[in-house]
C-alpha positions as CSV (number, residue, x, y, z in Angstrom):
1,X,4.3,9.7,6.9
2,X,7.7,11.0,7.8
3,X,6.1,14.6,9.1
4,X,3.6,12.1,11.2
5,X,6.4,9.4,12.1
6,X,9.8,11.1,11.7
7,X,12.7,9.8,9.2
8,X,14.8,11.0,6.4
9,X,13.2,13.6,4.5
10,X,14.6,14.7,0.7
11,X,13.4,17.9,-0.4
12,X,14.6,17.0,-3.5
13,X,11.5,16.0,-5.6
14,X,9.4,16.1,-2.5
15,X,11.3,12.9,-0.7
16,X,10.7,11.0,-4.1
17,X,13.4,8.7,-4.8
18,X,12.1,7.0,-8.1
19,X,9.8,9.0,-9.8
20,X,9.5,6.4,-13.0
21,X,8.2,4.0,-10.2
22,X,5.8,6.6,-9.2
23,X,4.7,7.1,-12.0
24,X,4.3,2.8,-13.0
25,X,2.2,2.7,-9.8
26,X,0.0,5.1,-10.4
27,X,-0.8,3.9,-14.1
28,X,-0.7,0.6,-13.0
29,X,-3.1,0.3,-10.3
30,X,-5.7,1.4,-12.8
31,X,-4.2,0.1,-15.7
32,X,-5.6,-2.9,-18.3
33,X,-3.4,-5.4,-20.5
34,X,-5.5,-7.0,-23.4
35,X,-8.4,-6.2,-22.1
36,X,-8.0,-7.4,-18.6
37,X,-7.7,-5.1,-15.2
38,X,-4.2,-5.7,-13.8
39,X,-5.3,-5.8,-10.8
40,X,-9.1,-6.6,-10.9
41,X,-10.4,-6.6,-7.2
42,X,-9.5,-3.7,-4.5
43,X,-7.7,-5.5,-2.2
44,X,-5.2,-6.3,-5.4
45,X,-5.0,-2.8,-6.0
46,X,-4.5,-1.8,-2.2
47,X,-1.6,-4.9,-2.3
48,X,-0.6,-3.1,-4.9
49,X,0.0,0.6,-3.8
50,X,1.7,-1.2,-0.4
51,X,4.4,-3.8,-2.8
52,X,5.0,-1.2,-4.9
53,X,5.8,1.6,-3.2
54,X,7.8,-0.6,-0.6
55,X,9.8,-2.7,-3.2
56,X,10.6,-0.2,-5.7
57,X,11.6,2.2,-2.8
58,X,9.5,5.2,-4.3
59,X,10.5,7.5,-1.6
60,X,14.0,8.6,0.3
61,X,12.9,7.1,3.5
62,X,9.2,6.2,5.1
63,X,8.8,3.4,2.1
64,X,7.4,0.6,4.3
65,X,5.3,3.0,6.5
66,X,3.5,4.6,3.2
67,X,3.1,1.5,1.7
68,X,0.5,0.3,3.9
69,X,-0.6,3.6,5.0
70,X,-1.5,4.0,1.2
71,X,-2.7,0.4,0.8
72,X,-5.3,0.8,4.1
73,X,-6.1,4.7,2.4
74,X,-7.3,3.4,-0.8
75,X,-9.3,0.6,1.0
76,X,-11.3,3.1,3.1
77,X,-12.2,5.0,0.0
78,X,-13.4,1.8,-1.2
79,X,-15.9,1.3,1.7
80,X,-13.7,-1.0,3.5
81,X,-11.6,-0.6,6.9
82,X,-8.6,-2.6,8.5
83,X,-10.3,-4.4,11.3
84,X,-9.6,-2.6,15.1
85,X,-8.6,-6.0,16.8
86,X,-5.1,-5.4,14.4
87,X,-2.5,-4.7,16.5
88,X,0.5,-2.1,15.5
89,X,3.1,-4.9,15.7
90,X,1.1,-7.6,12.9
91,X,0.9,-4.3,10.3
92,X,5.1,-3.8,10.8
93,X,5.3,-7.1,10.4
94,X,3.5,-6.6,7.4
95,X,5.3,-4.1,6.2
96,X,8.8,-6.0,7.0
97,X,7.6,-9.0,5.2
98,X,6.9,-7.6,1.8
99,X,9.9,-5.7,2.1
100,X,12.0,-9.0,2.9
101,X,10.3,-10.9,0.0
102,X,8.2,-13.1,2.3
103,X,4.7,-11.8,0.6
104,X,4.0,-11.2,-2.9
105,X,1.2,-9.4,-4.4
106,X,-1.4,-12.2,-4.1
107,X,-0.3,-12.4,-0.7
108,X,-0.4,-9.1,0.7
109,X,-4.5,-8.9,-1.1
110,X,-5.1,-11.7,0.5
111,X,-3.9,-10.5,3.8
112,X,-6.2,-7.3,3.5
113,X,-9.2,-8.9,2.5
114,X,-8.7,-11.3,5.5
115,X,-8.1,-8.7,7.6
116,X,-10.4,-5.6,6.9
117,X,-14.3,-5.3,7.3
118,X,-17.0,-3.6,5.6
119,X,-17.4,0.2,6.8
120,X,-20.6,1.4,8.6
121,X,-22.9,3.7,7.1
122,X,-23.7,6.4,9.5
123,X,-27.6,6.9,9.9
């Protein structure tokens, strides 16, 4: 995100702030607690990958902008898509809000789920 978008890069770890969050996240997205999924549908796991990496600050800079880049990733390899009519400015906002506190978890699935469509097979 930062070669696409520009910001502060940290070679340092390849620009990764908290690797221990890292590292949570990737566990966790998958991850079960007695006997239960975490997070049991894939727009929980998409909300996850974006709260995550923006609230624990994973990286030096580009947080926000990988958080839902990663979120709307993970949702394509899922067979779903962000729907076009989504303008830039509601996906900062978006971003800004989780970071601010305004969405949680449940929140930020729900806003996916809302918000993306099914992807078309191609013949």
């Amino acid at each position: 995100m930062i070669l696409k978008y520009s910001g502060h890069y940290e070679h340092t770890l390849d620009n990764v702030l908290n690797p221990n969050s890292l590292g949570y996240l990737i566990d966790a997205v998958s991850g079960k607690a007695f006997g239960q999924e975490l997070y049991p549908t894939i727009f929980k796991k998409a909300a996850a990958y974006a709260f995550f990496i923006i609230k624990d600050h994973i990286f030096y800079d580009g947080n926000k902008r990988t958080g839902i880049e990663a979120a709307f990733i993970f949702l394509l390899n899922n067979g779903k898509k962000i729907k076009e009519k989504i303008r830039t400015e509601e996906v900062v906002n978006l971003g800004l809000d989780i970071e601010n506190g305004n969405m949680l978890l449940d929140d930020i699935a729900d806003w996916l789920e809302e918000n993306s469509t099914r992807l078309r097979k191609p013949f």
